[in-house]
C-alpha positions in Angstrom: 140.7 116.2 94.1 142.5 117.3 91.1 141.7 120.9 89.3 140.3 119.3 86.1 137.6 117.5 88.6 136.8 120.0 90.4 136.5 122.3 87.0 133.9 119.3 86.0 131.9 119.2 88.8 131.6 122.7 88.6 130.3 122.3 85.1 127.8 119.9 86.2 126.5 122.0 89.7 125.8 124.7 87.0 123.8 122.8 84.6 121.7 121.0 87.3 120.6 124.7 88.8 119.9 126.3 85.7 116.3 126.0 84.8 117.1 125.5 80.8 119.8 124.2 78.2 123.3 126.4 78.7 125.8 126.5 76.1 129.5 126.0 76.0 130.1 130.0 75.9 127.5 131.0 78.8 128.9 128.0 80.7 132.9 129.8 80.1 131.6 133.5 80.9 129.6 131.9 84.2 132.5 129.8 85.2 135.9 132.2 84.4 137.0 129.2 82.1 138.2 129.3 78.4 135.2 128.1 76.1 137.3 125.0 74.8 137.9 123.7 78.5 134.1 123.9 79.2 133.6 121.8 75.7 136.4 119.4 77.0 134.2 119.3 80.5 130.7 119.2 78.5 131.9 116.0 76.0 133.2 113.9 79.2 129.8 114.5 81.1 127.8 113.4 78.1 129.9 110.2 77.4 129.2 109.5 81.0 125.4 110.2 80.5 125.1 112.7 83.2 124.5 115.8 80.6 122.3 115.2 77.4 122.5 117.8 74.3 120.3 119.9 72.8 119.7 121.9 69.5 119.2 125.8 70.3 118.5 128.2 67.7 121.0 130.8 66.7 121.4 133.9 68.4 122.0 135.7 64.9 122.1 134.6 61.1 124.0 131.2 61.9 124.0 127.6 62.5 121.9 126.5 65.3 124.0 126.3 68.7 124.4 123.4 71.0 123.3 123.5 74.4 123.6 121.2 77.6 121.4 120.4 80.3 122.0 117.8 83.1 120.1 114.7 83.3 117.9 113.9 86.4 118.7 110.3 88.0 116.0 108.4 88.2 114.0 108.9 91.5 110.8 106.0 92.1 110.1 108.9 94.8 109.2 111.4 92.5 107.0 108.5 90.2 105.0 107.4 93.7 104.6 111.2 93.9 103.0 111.9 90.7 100.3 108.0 90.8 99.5 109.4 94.3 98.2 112.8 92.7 96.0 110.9 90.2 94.6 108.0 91.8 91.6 110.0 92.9 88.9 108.6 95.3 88.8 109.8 98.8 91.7 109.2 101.6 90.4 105.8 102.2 90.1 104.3 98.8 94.0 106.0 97.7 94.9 104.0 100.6 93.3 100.7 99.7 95.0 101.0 96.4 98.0 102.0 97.3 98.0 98.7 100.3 97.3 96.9 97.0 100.1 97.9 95.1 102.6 97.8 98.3 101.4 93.9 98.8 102.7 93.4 94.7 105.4 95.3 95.1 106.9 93.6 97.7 106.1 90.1 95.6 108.2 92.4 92.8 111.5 92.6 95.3 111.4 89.1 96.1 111.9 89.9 100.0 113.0 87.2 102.0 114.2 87.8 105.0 115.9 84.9 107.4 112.7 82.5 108.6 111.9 83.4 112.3 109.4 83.5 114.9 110.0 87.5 115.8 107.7 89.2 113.9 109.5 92.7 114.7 113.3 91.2 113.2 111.6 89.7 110.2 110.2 93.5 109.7 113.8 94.9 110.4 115.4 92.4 107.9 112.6 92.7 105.5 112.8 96.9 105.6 116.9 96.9 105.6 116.6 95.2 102.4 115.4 98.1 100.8 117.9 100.3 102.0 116.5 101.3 105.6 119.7 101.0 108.5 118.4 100.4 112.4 120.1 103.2 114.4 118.5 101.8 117.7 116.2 98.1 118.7 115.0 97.8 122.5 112.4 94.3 123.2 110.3 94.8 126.3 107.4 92.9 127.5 107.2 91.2 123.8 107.3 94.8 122.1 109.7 95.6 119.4 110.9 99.0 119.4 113.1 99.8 116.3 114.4 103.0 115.0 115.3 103.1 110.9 116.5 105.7 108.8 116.7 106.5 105.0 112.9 106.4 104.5 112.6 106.8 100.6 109.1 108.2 100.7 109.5 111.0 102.8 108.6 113.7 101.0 105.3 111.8 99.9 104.3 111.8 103.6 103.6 115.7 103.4 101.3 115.7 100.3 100.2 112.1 100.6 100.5 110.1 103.8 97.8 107.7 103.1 99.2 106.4 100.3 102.5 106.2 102.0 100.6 104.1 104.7 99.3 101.8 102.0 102.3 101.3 100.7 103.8 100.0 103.6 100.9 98.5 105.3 100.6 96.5 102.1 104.5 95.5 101.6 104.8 94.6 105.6 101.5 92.8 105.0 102.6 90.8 102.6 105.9 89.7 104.3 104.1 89.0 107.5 101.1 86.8 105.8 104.0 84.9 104.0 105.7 84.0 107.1 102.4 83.2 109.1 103.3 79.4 109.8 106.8 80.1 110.6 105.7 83.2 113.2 103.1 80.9 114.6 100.3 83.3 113.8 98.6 86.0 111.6 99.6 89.4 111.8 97.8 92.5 110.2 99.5 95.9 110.5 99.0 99.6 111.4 101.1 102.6 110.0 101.5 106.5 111.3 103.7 108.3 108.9 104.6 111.3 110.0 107.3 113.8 108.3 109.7 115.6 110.9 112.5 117.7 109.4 113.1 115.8 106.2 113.0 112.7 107.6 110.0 109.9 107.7 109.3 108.9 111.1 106.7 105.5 110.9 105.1 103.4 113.4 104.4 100.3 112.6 102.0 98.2 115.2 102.0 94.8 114.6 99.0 92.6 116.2 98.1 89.4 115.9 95.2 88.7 113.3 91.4 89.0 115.6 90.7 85.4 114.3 93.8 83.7 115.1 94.8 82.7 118.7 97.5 84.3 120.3 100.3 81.6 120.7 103.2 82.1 123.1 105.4 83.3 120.3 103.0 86.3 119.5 102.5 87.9 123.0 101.8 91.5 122.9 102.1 94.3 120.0 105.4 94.2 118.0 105.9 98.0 117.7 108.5 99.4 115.3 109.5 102.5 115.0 111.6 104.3 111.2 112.4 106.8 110.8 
């Protein structure tokens, strides 16, 4: 990495700790750099939309001075976060509406995973399309076992789990009731989010609907397991 990279980067780590707009001549005494190096640094970050300006008023009789603060990338994480404060309601309804909005949400992505009569590799397909990886997949006695990682909602899970649950009861739900003719039966779906050391560990159970017939391609509970 060369030294006017690293010097940028550096630039950058310092804007997105600081708690308020820097300008160019804290940024130089912070970082041991001339002040015209940090304004080369600062103009490069803002073409690249990664630092935005903003008008600061003068420290003495003066023109007003510029300063820089770093711009937060987008995180849906953060949006679920704030809805799941303000739905309101008890656990119960939060998670009705949130099933609701997972069902719609899925019908947003478009998910469509290979047609197939296993219910637990239509999940896995469905789920890896939105960014989850399977680190391990074991099929016993008709029961899927699958371990995924990158869960996006994990932080939700310790403030709101049930509508994390909805969420993903409602996506899965949706996936699965779309595919009912092709899996040979109805599916509905259980969820137990749990949050382990920054991580989202899920279990999904998969049964068969109580008013449809088991066929001989639905024996047992699918069960899959993210993480």
């Amino acid at each position: 990495m060369t030294r006017r990279v690293k010097q940028r980067e550096r630039v950058l780590d310092l804007l997105r700790e600081s708690t308020g707009p820097l300008d160019a001549h804290l940024l130089a005494d912070a970082l041991d750099l001339h002040v015209t190096t940090i304004r080369f640094h600062l103009s490069g970050l803002v073409d690249e939309g990664l630092v935005r300006t903003q008008t600061l008023p003068a420290e003495k009789v003066g023109r007003p001075r510029t300063g820089y603060v770093a711009v937060r990338e987008p995180s849906y994480t953060d949006l679920v976060a704030l809805l799941a404060a303000r739905i309101g309601g008890s656990a119960a309804e939060r998670e009705r509406a949130a099933f609701e909005v997972g069902g719609d949400w899925a019908g947003m992505l478009g998910l469509a995973p290979k047609p197939t009569t296993d219910a637990g590799a239509l999940v896995i397909e469905s789920l890896e399309q939105l960014g989850f990886e399977t680190r391990t997949a074991t099929n016993a006695f008709g029961t899927h076992s699958i371990t995924l990682c990158t869960c996006p909602l994990a932080e939700i899970v310790r403030s709101n789990p049930e509508v994390v649950r909805g969420i993903q009861r409602g996506l899965i739900q949706r996936v699965l009731d779309n595919y009912a003719t092709i899996l040979g039966a109805s599916y509905t779906v259980d969820v137990f989010p749990d949050a382990q050391d920054g991580n989202c560990l899920v279990e999904l159970v998969l049964r068969p609907a109580p008013d449809v017939p088991r066929t001989t391609t639905a024996r047992g509970d699918d069960q899959v397991t993210t993480s």
